[in-house]
C-alpha positions in Angstrom: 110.4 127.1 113.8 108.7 123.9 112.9 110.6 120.6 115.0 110.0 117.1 115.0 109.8 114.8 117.7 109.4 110.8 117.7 106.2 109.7 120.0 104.8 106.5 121.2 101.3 107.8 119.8 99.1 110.3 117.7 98.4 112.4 120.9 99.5 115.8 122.8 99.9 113.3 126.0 102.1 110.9 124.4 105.6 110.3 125.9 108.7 110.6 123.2 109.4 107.4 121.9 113.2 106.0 122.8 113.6 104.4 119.2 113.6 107.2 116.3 113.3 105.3 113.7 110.8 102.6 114.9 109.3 105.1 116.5 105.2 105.1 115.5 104.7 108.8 115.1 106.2 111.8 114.6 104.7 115.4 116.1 105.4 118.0 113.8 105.1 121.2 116.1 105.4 125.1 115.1 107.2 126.9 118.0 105.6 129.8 116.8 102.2 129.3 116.1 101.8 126.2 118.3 100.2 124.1 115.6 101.1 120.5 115.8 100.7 117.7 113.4 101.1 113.9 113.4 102.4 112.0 111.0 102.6 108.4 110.4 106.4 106.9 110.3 105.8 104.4 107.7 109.5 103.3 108.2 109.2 101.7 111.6 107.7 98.6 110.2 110.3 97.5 107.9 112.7 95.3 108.0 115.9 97.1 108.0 116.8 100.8 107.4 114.2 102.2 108.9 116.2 105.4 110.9 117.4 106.7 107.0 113.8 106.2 106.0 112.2 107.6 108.8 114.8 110.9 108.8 113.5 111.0 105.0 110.0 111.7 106.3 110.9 114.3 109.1 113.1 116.2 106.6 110.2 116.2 104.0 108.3 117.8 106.7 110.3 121.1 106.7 111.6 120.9 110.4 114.4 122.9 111.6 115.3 120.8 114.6 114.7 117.4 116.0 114.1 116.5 119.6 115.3 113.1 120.2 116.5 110.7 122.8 118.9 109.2 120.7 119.7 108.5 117.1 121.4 106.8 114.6 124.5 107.6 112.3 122.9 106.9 109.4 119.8 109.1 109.9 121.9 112.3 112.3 123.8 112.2 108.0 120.3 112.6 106.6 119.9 115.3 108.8 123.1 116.8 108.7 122.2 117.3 105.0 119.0 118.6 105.2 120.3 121.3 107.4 118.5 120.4 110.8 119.3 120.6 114.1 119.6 117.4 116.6 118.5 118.0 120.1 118.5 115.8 123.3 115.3 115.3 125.1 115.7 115.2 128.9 112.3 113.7 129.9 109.5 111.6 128.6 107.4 114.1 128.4 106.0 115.3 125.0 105.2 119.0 126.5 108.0 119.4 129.0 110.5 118.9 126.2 109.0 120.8 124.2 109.0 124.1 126.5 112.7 123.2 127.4 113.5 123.4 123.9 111.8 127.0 123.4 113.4 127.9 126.4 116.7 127.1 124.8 117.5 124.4 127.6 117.8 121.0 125.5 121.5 120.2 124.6 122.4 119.5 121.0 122.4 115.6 120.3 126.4 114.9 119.5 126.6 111.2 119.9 125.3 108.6 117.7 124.9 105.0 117.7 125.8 102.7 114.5 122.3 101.6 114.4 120.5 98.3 115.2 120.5 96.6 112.1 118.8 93.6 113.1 119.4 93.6 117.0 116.9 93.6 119.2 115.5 97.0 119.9 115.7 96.8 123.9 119.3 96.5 124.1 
């Protein structure tokens, strides 16, 4: 299964990001053959919208699942519609969530947040 999860940068060490949608990157990894990809999140610089934009790019990736801190209402809907699963990451790391998931030992992500729209970030 192909999953998506939002890092802080383009490398196998990176830690998940805590923001999905501003997030910088997303690693596109194949549970099965282990290959991984990074893609750009061209959503995290603009101005507003950017979790419905940037759950736009991970769908169009073909993921099954999404490891996540946390997410938005608008973008868990883009999901819900394109079928994929929301998980909650339990640590920072990249690879230990990653190995949790295959494991079956992340919990699904069931609560959202109404999104930032405009607020800052940290809060």
């Amino acid at each position: 299964m192909k999953i998506a999860i939002p890092v802080d940068n383009n490398l196998m060490e990176s830690n998940v990001c805590t923001s999905f949608g501003r997030a910088p990157f997303f690693l596109v990894y194949d549970t099965e053959t282990k290959e991984a990809a990074f893609v750009e999140n061209t959503a995290a610089s603009g101005t507003g919208g950017a979790g419905i934009r940037a759950a736009q790019i991970v769908a169009d990736q073909g993921v099954g699942a999404l490891l996540t801190p946390r997410c938005g209402q608008n973008a868990a809907d883009v999901f819900r519609s394109a079928d994929i699963k929301l998980y909650r990451t339990n640590t920072d790391s990249l690879k230990d969530n990653i190995e949790a998931f295959v494991k079956g030992e992340l919990p699904l992500l069931e609560d959202f947040h109404a999104g930032f729209h405009g607020r800052n970030r940290g809060q």
